[in-house]
N, C-alpha and C positions, 0 to 999 in steps of 0.2 A: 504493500500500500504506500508505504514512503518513498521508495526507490519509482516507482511509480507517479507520484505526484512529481517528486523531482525532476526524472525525466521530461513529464508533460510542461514543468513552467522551464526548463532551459529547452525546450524547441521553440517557445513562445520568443523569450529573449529576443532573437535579431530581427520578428517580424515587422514589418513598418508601423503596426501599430504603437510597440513597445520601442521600438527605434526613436520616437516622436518625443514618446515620455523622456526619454532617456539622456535626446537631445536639451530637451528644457531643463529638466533636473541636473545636467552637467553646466550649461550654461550658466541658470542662477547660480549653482555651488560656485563655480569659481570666479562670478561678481563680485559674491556674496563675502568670499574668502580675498581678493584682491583688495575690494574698498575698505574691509575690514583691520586686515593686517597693514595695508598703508599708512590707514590712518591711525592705528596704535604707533607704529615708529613716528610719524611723521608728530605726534603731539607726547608723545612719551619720550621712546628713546631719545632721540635727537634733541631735547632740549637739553635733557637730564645728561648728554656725553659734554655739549657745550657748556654746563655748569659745573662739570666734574672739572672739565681737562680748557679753562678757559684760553682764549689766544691763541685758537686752532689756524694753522696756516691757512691759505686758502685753497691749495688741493688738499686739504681734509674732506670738503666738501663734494668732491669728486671721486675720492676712495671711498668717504661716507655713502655716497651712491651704489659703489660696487657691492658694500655688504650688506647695505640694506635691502638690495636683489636679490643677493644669497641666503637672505634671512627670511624673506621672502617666500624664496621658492620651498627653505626646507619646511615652516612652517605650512604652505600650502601641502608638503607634501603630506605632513603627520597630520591635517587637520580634514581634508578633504574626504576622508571614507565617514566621520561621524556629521561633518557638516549636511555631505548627501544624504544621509540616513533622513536631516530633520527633513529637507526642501522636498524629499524625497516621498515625507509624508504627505505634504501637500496633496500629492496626484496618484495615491494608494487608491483612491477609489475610480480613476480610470482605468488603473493595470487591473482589477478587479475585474470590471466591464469587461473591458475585450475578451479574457478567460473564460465570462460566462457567456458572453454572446458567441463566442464562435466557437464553445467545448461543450456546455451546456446551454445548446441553442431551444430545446423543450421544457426546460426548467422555469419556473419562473424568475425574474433577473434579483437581483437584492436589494436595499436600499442603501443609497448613498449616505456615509457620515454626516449629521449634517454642517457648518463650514469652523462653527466652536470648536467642537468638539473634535474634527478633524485636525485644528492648526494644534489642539492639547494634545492627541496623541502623535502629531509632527515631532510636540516637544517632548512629549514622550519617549519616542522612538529617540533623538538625539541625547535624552539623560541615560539611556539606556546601555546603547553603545558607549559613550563616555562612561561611564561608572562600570561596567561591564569589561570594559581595558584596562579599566584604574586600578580593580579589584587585579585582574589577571596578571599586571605586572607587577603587584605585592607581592602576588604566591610565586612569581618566578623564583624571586627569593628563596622560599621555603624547599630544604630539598626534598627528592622525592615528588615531587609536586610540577614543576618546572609547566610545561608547555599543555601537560590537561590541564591546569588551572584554566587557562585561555578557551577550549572546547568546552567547560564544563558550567563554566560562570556564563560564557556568550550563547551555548545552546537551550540554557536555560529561561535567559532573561531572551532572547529573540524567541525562540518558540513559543513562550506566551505571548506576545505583547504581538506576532503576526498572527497568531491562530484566534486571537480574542477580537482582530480587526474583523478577520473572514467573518468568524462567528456572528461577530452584530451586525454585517449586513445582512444577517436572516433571522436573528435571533436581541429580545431584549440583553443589556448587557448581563444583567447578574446568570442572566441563562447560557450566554455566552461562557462566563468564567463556570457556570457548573459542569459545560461540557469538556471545557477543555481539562479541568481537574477529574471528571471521570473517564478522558483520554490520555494524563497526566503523563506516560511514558513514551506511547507514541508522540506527542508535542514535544518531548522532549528529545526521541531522535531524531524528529524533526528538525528541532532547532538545530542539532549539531549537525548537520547533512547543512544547515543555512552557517554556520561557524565557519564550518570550510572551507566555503564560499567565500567565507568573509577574511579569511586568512591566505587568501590570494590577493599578489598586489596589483593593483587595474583590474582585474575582474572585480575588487570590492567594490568597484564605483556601484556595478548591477545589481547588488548585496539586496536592496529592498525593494528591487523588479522581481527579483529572482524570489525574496520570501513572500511577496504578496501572492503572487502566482503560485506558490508552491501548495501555499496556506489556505488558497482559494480550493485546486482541487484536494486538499483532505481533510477540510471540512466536509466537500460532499461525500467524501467517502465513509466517516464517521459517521456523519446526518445519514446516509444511507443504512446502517446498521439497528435506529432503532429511537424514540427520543431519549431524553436526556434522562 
């Protein structure tokens, strides 16, 4: 059933519908992450280097350029998989659509988040990821621990937080959360089949195409089994 679902939302992935998403969702992210990171150096660092290190020559100004680029790109690079996750949330319920319109075209379709409560689980989904990495790089720490810290902490906290999306497009939420706790292990290898995903680099940008899609059909497949 998992291997299954999976399969079914990575054939989805390159279709043009999801190509669309995917394009908008990349684009905001790295607006979102350019204007942002600018302008912390541009009103933080740089004042605070000029107050440190007073009587800067005037090609400081000009090497201050080069690593503020450098600073730049590596920040974009580490911040870019949680930032997509939030924007990402934004358009969860069009990747939704297309799944059920063109996999479960006899079904009835679900209903849309409505737009609150969407942009709360955007920020949802972004505390998730962030604290979910935060956690995983503590336990690196800890031996014995090292790299399942990362699968175990991410597959947990992603495998709720997309299966409880799917869920309420058909289900009130607490009915939502009762299903997913009385599918509680399947969501769980669910989530880590989406950890994986997520521990590839550039593929993670797709991380929350790939888990709404996936989340979409095993809901139906659990809802097929029986209510809650």
């Amino acid at each position: 059933m998992i291997l299954d679902a999976a399969r079914a939302a990575a054939s989805r992935l390159f279709s043009p519908e999801f190509r669309f998403v995917f394009l908008k969702t990349l684009g905001l992210t790295l607006l979102a992450l350019w204007v942002g990171a600018e302008s912390l150096l541009e009103w933080l660092a740089w004042p605070w280097l000029q107050t440190l290190l007073p009587g800067l020559p005037s090609w400081a100004g000009w090497l201050g350029g080069i690593i503020a680029g450098i600073v730049l790109a590596v920040g974009m690079a580490l911040l870019i998989a949680p930032v997509t996750a939030i924007v990402a949330g934004l358009f969860l319920d069009d990747i939704a659509e297309v799944v059920e319109r063109t996999d479960y075209p006899d079904d009835p379709p679900g209903r849309a988040v409505p737009a609150l409560h969407s942009l709360a689980l955007a920020i949802k989904f972004f505390g998730v990821v962030v604290l979910g990495n935060i956690v995983a790089l503590l336990l690196l720490l800890v031996p014995g621990v090292n790299i399942a810290a990362f699968f175990i902490v991410n597959g947990y906290l992603l495998g709720r937080e997309f299966f409880e999306f799917a869920a309420m497009r058909f289900r009130p939420e607490a009915e939502a959360k009762a299903l997913r706790r009385k599918y509680a292990g399947t969501v769980f290898l669910a989530g880590l089949v989406i950890a994986l995903f997520l521990a590839v680099p550039l593929l993670n940008l797709l991380t929350p195409l790939f888990a709404a899609a996936m989340m979409v059909h095993l809901h139906k497949a659990v809802s097929a089994r029986g209510p809650v």
